[in-house]
C-alpha positions as CSV (number, residue, x, y, z in Angstrom):
1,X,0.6,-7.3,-10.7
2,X,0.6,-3.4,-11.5
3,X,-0.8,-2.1,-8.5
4,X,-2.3,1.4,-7.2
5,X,-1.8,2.6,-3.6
6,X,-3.6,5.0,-2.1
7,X,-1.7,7.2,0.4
8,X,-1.3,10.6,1.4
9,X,1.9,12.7,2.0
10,X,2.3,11.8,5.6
11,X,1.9,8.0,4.6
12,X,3.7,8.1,2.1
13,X,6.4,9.7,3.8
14,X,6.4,7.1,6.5
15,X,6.4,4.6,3.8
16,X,9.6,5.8,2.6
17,X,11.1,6.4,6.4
18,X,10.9,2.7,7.2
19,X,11.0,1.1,3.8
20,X,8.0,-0.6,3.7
21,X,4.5,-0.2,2.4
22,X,1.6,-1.7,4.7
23,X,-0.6,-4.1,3.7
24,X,-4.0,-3.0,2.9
25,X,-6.6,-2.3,0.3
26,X,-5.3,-0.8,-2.8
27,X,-6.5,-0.8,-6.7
28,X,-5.6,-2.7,-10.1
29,X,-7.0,-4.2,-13.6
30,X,-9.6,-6.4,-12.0
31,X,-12.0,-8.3,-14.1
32,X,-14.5,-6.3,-12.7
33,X,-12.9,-3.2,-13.8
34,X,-12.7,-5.0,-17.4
35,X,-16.3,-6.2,-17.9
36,X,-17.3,-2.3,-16.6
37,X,-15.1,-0.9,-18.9
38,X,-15.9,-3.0,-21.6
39,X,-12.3,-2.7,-23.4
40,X,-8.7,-4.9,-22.5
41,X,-7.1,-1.6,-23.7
42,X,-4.1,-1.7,-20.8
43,X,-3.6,2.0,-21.0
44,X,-7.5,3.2,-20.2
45,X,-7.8,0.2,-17.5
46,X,-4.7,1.4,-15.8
47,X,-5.8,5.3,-15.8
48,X,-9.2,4.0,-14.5
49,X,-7.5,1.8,-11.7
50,X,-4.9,4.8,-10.8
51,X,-8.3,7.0,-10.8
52,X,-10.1,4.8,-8.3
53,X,-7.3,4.9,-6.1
54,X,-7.0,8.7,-6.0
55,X,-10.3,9.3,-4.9
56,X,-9.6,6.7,-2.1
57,X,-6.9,8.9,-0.8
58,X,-9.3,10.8,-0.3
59,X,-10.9,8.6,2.6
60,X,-7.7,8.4,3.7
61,X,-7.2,12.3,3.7
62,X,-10.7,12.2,5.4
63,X,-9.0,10.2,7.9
64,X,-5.9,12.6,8.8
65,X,-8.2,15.2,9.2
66,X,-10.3,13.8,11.9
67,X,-7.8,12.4,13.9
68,X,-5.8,16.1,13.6
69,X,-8.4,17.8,14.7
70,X,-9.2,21.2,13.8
71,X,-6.4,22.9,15.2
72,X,-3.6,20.9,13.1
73,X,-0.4,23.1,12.6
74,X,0.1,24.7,9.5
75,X,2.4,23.7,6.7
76,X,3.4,20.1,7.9
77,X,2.4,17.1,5.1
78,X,-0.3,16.4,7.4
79,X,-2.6,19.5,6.2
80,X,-1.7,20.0,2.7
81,X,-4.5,18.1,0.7
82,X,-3.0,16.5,-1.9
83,X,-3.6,12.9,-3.0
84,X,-0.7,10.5,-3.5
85,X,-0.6,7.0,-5.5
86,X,2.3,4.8,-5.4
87,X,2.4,2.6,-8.8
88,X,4.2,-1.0,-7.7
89,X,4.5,-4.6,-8.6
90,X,2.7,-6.9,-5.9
91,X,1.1,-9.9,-5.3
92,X,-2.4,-9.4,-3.9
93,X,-5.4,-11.1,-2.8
94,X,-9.1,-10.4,-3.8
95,X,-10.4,-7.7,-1.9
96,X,-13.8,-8.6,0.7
97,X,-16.7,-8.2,-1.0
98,X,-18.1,-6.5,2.0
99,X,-17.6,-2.8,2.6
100,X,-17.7,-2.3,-1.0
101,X,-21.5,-3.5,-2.2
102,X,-23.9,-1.2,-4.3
103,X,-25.1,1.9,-2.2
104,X,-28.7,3.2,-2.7
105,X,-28.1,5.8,-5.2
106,X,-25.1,3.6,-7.2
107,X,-22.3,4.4,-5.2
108,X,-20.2,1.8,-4.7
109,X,-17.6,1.8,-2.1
110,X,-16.7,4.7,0.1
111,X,-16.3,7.8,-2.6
112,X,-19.5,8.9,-3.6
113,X,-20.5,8.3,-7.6
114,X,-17.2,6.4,-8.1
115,X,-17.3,2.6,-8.3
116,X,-13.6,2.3,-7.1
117,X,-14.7,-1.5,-5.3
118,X,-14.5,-2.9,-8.8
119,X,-10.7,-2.4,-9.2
120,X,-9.7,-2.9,-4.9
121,X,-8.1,-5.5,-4.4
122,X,-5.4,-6.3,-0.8
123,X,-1.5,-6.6,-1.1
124,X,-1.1,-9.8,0.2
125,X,2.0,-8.8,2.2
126,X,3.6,-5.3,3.3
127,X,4.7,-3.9,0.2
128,X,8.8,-3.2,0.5
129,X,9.6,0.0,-1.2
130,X,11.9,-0.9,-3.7
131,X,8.8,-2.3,-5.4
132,X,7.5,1.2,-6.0
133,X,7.7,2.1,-9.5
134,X,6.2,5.7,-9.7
135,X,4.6,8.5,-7.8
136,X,1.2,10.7,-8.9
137,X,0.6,13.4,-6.6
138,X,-1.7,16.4,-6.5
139,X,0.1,19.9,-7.8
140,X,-0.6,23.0,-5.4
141,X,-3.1,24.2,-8.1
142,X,-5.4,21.6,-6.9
143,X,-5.2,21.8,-3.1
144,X,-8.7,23.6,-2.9
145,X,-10.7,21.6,-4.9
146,X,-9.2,18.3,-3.0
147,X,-9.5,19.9,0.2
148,X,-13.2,20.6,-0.7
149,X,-13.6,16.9,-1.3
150,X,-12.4,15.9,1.7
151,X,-14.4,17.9,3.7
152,X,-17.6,16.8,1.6
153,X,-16.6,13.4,2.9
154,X,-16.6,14.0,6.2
155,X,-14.9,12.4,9.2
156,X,-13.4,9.2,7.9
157,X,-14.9,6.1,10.0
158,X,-18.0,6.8,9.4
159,X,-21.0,6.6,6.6
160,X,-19.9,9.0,3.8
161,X,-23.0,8.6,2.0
162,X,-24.6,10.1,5.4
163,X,-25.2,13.8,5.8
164,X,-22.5,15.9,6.9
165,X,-23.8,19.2,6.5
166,X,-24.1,19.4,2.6
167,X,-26.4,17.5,0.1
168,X,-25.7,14.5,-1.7
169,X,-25.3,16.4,-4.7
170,X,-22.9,18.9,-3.4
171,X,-20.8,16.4,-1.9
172,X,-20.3,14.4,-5.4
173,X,-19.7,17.9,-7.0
174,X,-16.7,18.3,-4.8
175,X,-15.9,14.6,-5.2
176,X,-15.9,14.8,-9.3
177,X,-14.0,18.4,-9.4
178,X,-11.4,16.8,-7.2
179,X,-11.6,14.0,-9.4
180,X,-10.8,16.2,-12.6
181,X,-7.5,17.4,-11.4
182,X,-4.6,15.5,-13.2
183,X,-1.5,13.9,-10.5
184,X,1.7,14.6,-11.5
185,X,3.9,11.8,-12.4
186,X,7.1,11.8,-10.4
187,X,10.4,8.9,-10.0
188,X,10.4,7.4,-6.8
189,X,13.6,8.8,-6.9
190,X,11.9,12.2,-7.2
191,X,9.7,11.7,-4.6
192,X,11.8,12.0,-0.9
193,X,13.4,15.6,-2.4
194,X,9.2,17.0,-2.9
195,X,8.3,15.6,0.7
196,X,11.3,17.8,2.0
197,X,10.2,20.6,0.1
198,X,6.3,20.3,0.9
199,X,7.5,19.7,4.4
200,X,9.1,22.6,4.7
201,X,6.1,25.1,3.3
């Protein structure tokens, strides 16, 4: 099954270090994602799944930034906010309903106003990289308007829906305009030769 994994650049870069992908929730043409949808048009299903798990990397993100800390050192992967999704072929497993019901004010899952628990599902095994396909990441143009998102989220761990700061609404702002920004599509034999470079910012 075409599957959607959301990383970011110092995941995916450990990823590529040691060959293997971890198990864990990622995204794909679900039924659920069909019945929302309301189409079996492969192409809009798959940009919706890929979509979904882009704005989980931002969680992820979220995640990095917390356990960095506020003092994190400049221009290592670990500070540039950009999202990454590996494309692959895996075998998976339905992901647990729980974690990913209904909120309050219909969001589902962790990213505010995006119902990205309809496509989740779990690799049912570590993911070896040779069954990476393709790479989207974030171009530099976008940095601000992800970073934004990911501080609207807040310190991964956490409720996201609960405040941090902002209001609801200005946290899903920051959450859509983050979502509006295209990934470039790079070879996975592309991708090792724009971790060096970003590395080395």
């Amino acid at each position: 099954m075409r599957v959607y994994v959301p990383l970011t650049l110092s995941s995916a870069a450990a990823a590529l270090r040691t060959g293997w992908v971890p198990a864990g929730t990622v995204h794909a043409v679900t039924p659920a994602l069909r019945e929302r949808y309301g189409t079996e048009e492969t192409e809009e299903l798959e940009l919706a799944a890929l979509t979904d798990a882009a704005q989980t990397s931002l969680v992820a993100l979220a995640a990095e930034r917390a356990s960095r800390g506020a003092d994190g050192r400049a221009g290592t992967l670990g500070t540039l906010a950009r999202r990454v999704v590996l494309a692959a072929d895996a075998a998976v497993l339905p992901a647990p309903a729980e974690g990913w019901d209904e909120g309050d004010e219909g969001d589902e899952g962790p990213v505010p106003g995006r119902p990205t628990g309809l496509s989740a599902v779990v690799l049912a095994a570590d993911l070896p990289w040779r069954s990476v396909v393709s790479a989207h990441v974030d171009e530099e143009e976008s940095e601000p308007d992800v970073a934004a998102a990911v501080a609207a989220l807040g310190p991964a761990g956490s409720d996201v829906r609960a405040a941090s700061g902002t209001s609801r609404d200005e946290r899903l702002g920051a959450v859509e305009d983050a979502e509006a920004c295209d990934l470039l599509w790079y070879a996975t034999s592309e991708l090792p030769g724009l971790l060096e470079d970003l590395a080395g910012r």
